[in-house]
ZAMARGU-4260 file (C-alpha; in steps of 0.2 Angstrom, whole numbers, plus 5000, padded with zeros to 4 digits):
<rodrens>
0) 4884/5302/5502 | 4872/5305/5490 | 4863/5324/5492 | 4849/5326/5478 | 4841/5309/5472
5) 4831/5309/5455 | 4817/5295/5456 | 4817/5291/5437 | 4800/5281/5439 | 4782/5286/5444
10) 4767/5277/5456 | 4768/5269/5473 | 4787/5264/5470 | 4792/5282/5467 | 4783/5288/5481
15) 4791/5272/5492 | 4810/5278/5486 | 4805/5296/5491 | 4801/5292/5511 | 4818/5282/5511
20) 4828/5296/5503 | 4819/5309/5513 | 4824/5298/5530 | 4843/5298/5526 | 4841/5318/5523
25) 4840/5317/5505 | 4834/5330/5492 | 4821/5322/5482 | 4817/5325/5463 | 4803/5318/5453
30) 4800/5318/5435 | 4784/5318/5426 | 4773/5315/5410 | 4760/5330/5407 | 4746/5316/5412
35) 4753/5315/5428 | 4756/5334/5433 | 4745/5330/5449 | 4750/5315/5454 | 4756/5310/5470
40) 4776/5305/5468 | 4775/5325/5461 | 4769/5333/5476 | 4779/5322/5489 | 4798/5326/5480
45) 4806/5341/5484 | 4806/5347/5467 | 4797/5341/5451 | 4803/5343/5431 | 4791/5335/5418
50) 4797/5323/5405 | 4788/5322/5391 | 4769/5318/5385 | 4758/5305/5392 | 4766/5289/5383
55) 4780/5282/5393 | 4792/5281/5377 | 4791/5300/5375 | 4791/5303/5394 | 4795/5290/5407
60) 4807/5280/5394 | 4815/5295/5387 | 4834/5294/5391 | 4839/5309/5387 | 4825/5318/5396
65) 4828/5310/5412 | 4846/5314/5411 | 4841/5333/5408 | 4831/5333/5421 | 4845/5327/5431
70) 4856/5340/5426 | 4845/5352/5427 | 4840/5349/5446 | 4860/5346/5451 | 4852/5328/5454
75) 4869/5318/5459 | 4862/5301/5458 | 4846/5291/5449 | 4836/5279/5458 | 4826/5270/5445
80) 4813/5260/5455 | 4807/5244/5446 | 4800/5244/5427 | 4802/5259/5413 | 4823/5261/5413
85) 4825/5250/5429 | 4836/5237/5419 | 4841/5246/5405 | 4861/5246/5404 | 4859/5261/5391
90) 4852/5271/5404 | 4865/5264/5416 | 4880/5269/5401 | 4871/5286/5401 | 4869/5290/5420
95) 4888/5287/5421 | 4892/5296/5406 | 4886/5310/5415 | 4894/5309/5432 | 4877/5303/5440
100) 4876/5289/5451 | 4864/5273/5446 | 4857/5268/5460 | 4858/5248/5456 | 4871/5236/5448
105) 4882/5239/5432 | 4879/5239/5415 | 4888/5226/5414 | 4879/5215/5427 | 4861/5220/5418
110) 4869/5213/5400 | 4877/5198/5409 | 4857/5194/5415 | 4849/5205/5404 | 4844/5189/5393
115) 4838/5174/5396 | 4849/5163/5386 | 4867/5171/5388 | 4861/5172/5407 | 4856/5152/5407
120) 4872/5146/5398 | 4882/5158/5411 | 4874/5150/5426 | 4876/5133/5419 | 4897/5138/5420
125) 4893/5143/5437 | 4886/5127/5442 | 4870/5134/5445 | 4854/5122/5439 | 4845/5128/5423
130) 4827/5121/5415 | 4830/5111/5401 | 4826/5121/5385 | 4833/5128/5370 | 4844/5145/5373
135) 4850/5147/5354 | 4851/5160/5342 | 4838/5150/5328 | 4823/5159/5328 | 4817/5150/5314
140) 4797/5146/5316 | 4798/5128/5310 | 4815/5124/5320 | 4808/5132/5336 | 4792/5120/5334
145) 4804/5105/5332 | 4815/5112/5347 | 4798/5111/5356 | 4791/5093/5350 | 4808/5085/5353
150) 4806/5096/5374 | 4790/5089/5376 | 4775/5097/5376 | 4768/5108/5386 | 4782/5118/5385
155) 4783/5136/5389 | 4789/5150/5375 | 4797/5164/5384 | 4804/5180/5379 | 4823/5184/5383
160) 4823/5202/5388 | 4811/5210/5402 | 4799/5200/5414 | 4781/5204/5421 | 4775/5190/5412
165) 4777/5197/5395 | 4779/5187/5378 | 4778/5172/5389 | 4766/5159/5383 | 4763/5141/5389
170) 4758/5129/5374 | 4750/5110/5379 | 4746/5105/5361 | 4759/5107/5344 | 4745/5113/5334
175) 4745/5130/5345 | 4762/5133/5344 | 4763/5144/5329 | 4749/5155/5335 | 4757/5157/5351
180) 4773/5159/5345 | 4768/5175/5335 | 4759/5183/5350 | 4774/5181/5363 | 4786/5187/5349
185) 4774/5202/5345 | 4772/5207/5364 | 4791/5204/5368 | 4794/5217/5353 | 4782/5230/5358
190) 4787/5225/5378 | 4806/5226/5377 | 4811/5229/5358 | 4817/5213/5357 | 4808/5197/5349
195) 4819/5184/5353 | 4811/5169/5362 | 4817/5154/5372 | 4809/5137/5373 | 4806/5129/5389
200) 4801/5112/5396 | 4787/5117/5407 | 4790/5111/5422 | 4774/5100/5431 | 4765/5106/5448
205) 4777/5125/5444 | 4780/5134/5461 | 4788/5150/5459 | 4800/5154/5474 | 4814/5169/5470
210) 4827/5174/5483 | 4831/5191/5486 | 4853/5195/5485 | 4861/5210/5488 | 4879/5214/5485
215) 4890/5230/5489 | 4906/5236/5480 | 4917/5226/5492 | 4916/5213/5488 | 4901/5207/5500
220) 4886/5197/5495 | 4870/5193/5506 | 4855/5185/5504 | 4839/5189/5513 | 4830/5172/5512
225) 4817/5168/5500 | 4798/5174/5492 | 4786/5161/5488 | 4776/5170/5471 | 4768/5155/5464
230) 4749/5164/5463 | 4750/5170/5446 | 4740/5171/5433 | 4745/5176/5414 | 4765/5174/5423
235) 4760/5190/5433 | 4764/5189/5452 | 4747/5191/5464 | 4751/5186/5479 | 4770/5187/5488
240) 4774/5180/5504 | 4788/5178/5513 | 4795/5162/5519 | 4789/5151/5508 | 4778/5137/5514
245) 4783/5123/5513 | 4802/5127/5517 | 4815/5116/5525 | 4831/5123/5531 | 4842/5112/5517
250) 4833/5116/5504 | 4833/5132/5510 | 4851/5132/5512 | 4852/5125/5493 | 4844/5138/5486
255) 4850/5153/5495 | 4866/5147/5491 | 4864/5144/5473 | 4858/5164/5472 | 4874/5168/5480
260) 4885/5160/5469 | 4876/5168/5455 | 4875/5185/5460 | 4895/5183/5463 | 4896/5176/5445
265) 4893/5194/5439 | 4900/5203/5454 | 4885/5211/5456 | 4880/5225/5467 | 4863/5233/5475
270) 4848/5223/5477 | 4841/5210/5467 | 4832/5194/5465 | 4835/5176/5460 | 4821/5166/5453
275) 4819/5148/5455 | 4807/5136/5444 | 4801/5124/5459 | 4795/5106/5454 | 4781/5107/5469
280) 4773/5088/5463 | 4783/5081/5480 | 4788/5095/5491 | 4801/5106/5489 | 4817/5096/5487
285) 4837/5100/5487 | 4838/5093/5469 | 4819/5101/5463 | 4825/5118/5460 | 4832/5128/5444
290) 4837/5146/5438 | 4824/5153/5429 | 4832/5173/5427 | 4837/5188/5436 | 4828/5204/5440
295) 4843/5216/5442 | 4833/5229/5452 | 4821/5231/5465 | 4806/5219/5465 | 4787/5224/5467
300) 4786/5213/5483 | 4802/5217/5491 | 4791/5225/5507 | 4787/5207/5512 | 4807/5203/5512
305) 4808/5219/5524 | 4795/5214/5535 | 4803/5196/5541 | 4819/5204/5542 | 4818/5221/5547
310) 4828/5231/5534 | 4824/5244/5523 | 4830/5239/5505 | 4829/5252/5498 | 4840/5262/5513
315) 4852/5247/5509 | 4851/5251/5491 | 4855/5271/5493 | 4868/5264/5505 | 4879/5254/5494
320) 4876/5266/5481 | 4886/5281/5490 | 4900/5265/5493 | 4895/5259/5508 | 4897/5242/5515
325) 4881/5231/5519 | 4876/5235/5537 | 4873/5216/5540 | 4884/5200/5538 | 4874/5184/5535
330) 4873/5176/5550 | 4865/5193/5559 | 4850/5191/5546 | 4836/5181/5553 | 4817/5178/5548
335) 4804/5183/5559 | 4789/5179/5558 | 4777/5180/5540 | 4772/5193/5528 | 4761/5193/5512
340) 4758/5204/5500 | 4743/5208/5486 | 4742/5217/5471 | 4729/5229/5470 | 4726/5232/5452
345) 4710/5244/5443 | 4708/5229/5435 | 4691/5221/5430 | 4692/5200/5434 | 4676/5196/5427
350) 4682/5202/5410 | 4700/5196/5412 | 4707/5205/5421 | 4703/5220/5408 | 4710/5235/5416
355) 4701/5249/5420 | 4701/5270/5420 | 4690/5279/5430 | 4689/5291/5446 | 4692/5284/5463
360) 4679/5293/5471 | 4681/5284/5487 | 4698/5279/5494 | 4700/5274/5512 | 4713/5261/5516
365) 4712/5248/5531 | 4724/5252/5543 | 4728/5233/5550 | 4745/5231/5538 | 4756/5242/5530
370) 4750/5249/5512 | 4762/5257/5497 | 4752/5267/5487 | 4755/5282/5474 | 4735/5287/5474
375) 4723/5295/5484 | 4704/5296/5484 | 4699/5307/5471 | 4713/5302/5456 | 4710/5298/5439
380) 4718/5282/5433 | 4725/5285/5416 | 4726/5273/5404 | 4745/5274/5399 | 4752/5266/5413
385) 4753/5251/5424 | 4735/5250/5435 | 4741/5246/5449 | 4733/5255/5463 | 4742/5250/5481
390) 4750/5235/5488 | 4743/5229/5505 | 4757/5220/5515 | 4756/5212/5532 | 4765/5204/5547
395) 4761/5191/5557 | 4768/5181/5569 | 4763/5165/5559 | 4757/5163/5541 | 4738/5161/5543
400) 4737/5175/5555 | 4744/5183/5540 | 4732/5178/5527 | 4717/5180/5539 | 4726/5199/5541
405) 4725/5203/5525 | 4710/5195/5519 | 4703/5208/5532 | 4713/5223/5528 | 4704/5220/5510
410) 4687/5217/5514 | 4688/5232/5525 | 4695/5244/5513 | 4687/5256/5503 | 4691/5258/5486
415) 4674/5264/5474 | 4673/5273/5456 | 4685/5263/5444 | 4684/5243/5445 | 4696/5233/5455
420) 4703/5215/5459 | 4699/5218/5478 | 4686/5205/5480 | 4695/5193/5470 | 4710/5195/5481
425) 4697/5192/5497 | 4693/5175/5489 | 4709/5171/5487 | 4718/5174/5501 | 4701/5166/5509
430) 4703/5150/5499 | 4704/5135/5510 | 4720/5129/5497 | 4729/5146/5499 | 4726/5146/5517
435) 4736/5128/5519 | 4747/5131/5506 | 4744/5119/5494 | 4746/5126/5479 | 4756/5131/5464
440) 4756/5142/5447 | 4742/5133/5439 | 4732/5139/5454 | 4723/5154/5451 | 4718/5149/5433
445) 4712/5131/5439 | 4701/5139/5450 | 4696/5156/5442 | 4677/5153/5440 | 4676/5153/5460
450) 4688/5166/5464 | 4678/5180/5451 | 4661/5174/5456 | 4648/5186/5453 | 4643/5197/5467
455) 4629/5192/5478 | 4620/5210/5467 | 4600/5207/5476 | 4610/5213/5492 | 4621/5227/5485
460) 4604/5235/5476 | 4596/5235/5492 | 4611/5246/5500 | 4612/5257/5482 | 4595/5261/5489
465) 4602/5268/5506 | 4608/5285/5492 | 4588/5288/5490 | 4585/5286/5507 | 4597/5301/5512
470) 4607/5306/5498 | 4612/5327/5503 | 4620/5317/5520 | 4633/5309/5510 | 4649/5320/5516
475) 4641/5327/5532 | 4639/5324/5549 | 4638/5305/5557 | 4618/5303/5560 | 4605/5291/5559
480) 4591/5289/5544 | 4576/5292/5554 | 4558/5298/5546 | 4562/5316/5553 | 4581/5317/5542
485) 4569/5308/5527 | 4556/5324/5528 | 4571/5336/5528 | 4575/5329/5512 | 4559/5331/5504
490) 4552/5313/5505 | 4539/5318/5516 | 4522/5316/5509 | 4503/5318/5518 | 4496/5301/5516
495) 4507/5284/5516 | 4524/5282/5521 | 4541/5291/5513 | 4545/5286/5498 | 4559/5288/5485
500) 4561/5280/5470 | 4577/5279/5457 | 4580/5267/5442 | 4599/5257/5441 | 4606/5248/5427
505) 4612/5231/5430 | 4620/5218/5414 | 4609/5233/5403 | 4590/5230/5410 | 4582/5244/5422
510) 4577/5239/5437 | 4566/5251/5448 | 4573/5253/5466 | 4560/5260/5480 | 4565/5265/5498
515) 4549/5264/5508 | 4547/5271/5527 | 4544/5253/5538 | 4529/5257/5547 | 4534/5247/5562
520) 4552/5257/5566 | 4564/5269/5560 | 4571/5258/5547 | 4567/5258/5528 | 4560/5243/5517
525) 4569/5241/5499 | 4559/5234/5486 | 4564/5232/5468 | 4557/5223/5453 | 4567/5209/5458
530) 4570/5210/5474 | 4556/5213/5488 | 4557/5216/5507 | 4573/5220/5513 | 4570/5229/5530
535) 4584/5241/5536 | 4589/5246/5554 | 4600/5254/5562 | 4609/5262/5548 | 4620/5276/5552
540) 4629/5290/5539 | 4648/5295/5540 | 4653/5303/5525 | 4651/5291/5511 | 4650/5276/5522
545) 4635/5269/5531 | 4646/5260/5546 | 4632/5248/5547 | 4617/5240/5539 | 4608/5224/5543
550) 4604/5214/5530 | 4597/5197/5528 | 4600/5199/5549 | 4619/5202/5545 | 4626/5215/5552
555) 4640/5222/5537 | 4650/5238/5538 | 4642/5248/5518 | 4649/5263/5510 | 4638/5269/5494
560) 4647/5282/5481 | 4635/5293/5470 | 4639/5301/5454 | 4630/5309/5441 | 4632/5294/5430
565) 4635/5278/5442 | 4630/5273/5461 | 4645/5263/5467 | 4641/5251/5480 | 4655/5241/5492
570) 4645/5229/5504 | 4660/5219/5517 | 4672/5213/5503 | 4660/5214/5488 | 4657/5229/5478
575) 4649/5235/5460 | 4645/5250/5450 | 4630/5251/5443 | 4623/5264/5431 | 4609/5277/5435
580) 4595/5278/5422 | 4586/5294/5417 | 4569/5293/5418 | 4561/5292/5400 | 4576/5291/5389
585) 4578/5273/5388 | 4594/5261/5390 | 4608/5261/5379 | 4624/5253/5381 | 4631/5253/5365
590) 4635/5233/5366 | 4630/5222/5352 | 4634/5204/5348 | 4638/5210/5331 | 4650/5222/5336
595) 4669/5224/5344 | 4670/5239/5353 | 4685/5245/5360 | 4686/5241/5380 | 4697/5254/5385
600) 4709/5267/5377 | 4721/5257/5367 | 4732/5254/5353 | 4728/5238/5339 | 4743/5228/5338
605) 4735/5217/5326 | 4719/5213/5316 | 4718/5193/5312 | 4705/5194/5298 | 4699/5203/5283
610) 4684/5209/5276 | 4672/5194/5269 | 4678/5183/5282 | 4670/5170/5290 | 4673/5168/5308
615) 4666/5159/5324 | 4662/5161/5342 | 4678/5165/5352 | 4689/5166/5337 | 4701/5181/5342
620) 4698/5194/5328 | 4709/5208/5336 | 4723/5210/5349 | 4724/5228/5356 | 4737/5233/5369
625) 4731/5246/5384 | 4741/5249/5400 | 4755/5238/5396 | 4744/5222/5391 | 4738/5212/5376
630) 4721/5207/5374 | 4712/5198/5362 | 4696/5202/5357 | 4686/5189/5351 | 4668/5186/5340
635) 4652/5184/5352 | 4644/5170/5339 | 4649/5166/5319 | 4646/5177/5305 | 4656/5187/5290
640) 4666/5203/5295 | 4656/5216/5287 | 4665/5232/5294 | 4683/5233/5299 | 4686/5248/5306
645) 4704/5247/5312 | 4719/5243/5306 | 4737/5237/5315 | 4743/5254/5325 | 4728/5264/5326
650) 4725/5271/5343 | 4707/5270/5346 | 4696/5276/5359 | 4687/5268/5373 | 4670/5263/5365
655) 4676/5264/5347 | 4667/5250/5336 | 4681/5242/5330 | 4674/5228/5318 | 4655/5222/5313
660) 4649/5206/5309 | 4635/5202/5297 | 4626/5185/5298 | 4634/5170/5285 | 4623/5167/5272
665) 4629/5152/5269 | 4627/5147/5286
</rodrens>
């Protein structure tokens, strides 16, 4: 058995592996980039050995560091969680090099699936079905746009190594290909080092259902039914359930049995996933199914797997590690009722999905599911890494008591001082479609303008107000605003009624916020520039939170966050930051049409024009790269680049101009 477990990994998944290890008497090790000396997979391990600097390829994808830190802690086994070296066979190579157990298949299983071509020809010989598409070796621009005109257009380019979405491009139109093709061979490069591409035939009305496998050094193969991931968006998993709606017991027998045969293919061991392409245009049929790839390694949404059937993965995976058997045959694994999963990313899905930095100055979970998380209130997410923030998993008896759950558990918690995709994941899960289960990859993206609909704001200024009202209460005892806490706070004035007064900054114009006394009751009236008579009662103060506030004659649970710089306001399952404004020094936001700035901390991974240029509006200009995503920044409105500021590998700053525009004078 094994006795001291490094965690080669960091976040919610290391701090998940941690509470499995510790459960079967484990000594626990985490490792560590100098950004992440306080984070929380560091204080929950045993023992602790830093890595590297903040970038992950000196830290977290370092080899030889993890292997020293494994040495030097008398770690006898690694378990590598999913991402950085999780499905890397040269880590694999290395960790047994050095007599340390790798918690998760061969190297020689990883190779074997490790590509995407190799691994479709070799599930083609296992008699497993594969998408039609070219595999080859021909990398050749123009051959590749003939492989795709004579597939059929749209078609889908996809990178061979890795997953998450990355250097995978869907092209409707031949005249995009080559601009598409570049970018999903530039991402796979920086991605995975590797920027061979496959072409695909993409595949109408796409469902995405994976099956999870999980093999022992026995011989012994299992699978533990399947996981419905077809709300994506930019390929990137959202929302996991498990069963998958829809199901029928012969498909499903189809399909599990198909994920069997190719895990036995490559005599593979530990957990991993199957993923299936779906043709969902007629339901889910025996022959409407095909091998997409194989993730040789835990999945992000493996809880909703353990939910239906009871088991602790990663237990099993610790298990079969050390040389035991699986503790279950197949006919002792059953489903049991429904479980879904959501993302939650710092993440801003107004500005696609931009991700974002900042404090969590308030974190307080709802308790109605089970959450995986590797922050707490009062972290700083950094912008090296993944942004995800938690996973919020439920368990129902049926799968719209499930959604209705978890919709809940979202709206309910608190999560205030960095942006987030928490009130797009409300609507979501809220949508009628979702709800019924009619849908499938194109979903999110067909329907994005409703699910990122701008907060109701006229209502979340009136409760930023609340701060004015009672600000030196935030963070002590559970009382009501009344006119007596109002005068302790030095709003009490001779003649009129109380009054306090701040200015916020909403889309860069000031507005004027006053909390007025009502004369008729204990309440408060909020008025504003824009917004007049919104009356207040019944309001009551525990810590940051006001546990309720009538509104428009709705009763809605609140929770206001000030800082120095930003009021931060959450209203049921909406929320928003806005900026404070200091009286008599004017607005400046630093935004001009006539000007890129940089978003976030990043690095420029390509510039797509030169000075003297002419460009137009939405033509993309620059693509950066920033916690593990490409963006493309694009012009505001036509004009000549006047400025170019940046050049292809420059690390820039958030803020940072990047590029100029001048008006065209021959325009």
């Amino acid at each position: 058995m094994i006795k001291t477990l490094l965690i080669a990994n960091r976040g919610e998944i290391a701090c998940r592996v941690i509470r499995s290890a510790k459960k079967l008497g484990m000594n626990t090790v985490a490792v560590y980039s100098t950004a992440d000396r306080n984070a929380q997979h560091v204080k929950q391990a045993d023992q602790a050995v830093c890595v590297g600097p903040a970038l992950a390829s000196e830290s977290y994808l370092s080899i030889n560091a993890i292997i020293d830190a494994a040495k030097k802690t008398g770690a006898d086994a690694i378990h590598p969680g999913y991402g950085f070296l999780s499905e890397n066979p040269e880590f694999v190579d290395a960790c047994v090099a050095n007599g340390i157990c790798f918690v998760g298949p061969s190297a020689a299983a990883m190779r074997a699936m490790g590509r995407k071509d190799a691994a479709k020809l070799l599930m083609e010989k296992a008699g497993v079905p594969v998408v039609p598409g070219y595999h080859g070796e021909n990398q050749d621009p123009e051959f590749l746009a003939e492989q795709a005109l004579e597939i059929g257009y749209p078609v889908l380019i996809k990178a061979r190594s890795g997953g998450g979405g990355k250097g995978m491009r869907r092209v409707d139109d031949a005249h995009d290909f080559a601009a598409s093709l570049e970018s999903a061979q530039r991402e796979a490069q920086a991605s995975f080092s590797d920027a061979h591409v496959l072409i695909e035939k993409y595949v109408s009305k796409p469902r995405h259902i994976e099956v999870q496998v999980f093999g022992d050094s026995h011989g012994n193969v299992v699978h533990l039914f399947e996981r419905d991931c077809s709300l994506q968006r930019r390929h990137q998993k959202v929302i996991e359930e498990a069963p998958a709606p829809g199901m029928t017991d012969d498909v499903r027998q189809a399909m599990t049995q198909a994920a069997v045969t190719a895990a036995r293919a490559i005599d593979y061991e530990g957990a991993g996933t199957i993923e299936f392409i779906v043709d969902g245009s007629a339901g889910l049929r025996t022959d409407g199914f095909w091998f997409m790839e194989m993730n040789t390694r835990l999945q992000v949404e493996h809880p909703v797997t353990e939910a239906i059937t009871g088991v602790d993965l990663v237990e099993w995976q610790l298990q079969a590690a050390s040389g035991g058997e699986i503790p279950k045959r197949q006919e002792e694994l059953t489903i049991q009722g429904h479980s879904v999963e959501a993302r939650l990313y710092a993440e801003d899905p107004v500005a696609g999905f931009l991700p974002a930095t900042g404090r969590l100055q308030y974190l307080d979970f709802a308790r109605s599911g089970r959450v995986d998380s590797g922050v707490v209130e009062g972290d700083e997410i950094l912008p090296y890494y993944d942004p995800l923030l938690a996973k919020l998993i439920t368990h129902s008896a049926d799968r719209l008591s499930a959604f209705r759950t978890l919709a809940d558990q979202l709206a309910t918690s608190k999560v205030l001082g960095t942006k987030t995709n928490r009130e797009f994941l409300w609507r979501l899960l809220s949508h009628d479609e979702v709800c019924s289960g009619d849908f499938d990859t194109s979903f999110i993206d067909v329907n994005l303008q409703s699910l990122i609909e701008q907060t109701n704001e006229a209502r979340l200024i009136a409760v930023a107000c609340h701060e004015l009202i009672n600000p030196s209460a935030l963070g002590g005892a559970d009382e009501p605003t009344t006119l007596a806490t109002a005068r302790q706070l030095g709003c009490w004035q001779i003649w009129g009624s109380c009054e306090r007064c701040i200015e916020v900054e909403i889309d860069d114009v000031a507005h004027t916020l006053r909390a007025i006394e009502s004369d008729k009751d204990d309440g408060w009236v909020i008025h504003s520039d824009s917004i007049d008579n919104y009356p207040k009662a019944g309001v009551h103060i525990k810590r940051l939170s006001f546990t309720r506030s009538i509104i428009d004659g709705v009763e809605c649970p609140v929770c206001v966050v000030p800082t120095d710089e930003q009021i931060h306001v959450q209203i049921g399952a909406q929320s928003a930051s806005y900026g404070r404004v200091v009286s008599g020094a004017g607005l400046s936001s630093g935004k001009t049409d006539d000007a890129i700035i940089a978003p976030m901390p990043g690095r420029i991974v390509a510039v797509h024009c030169n000075v003297g240029d002419a460009v137009s509006a939405g033509q993309a200009l620059i693509s950066m790269e920033a916690m593990k995503m490409e963006q493309d920044l694009c012009a505001s409105k036509e004009g000549v680049v006047e400025i170019l500021a940046v050049a292809a590998g420059d690390q820039v700053a958030q803020g940072d101009e990047l590029l100029r525009l001048a008006p065209d004078p021959d325009a």
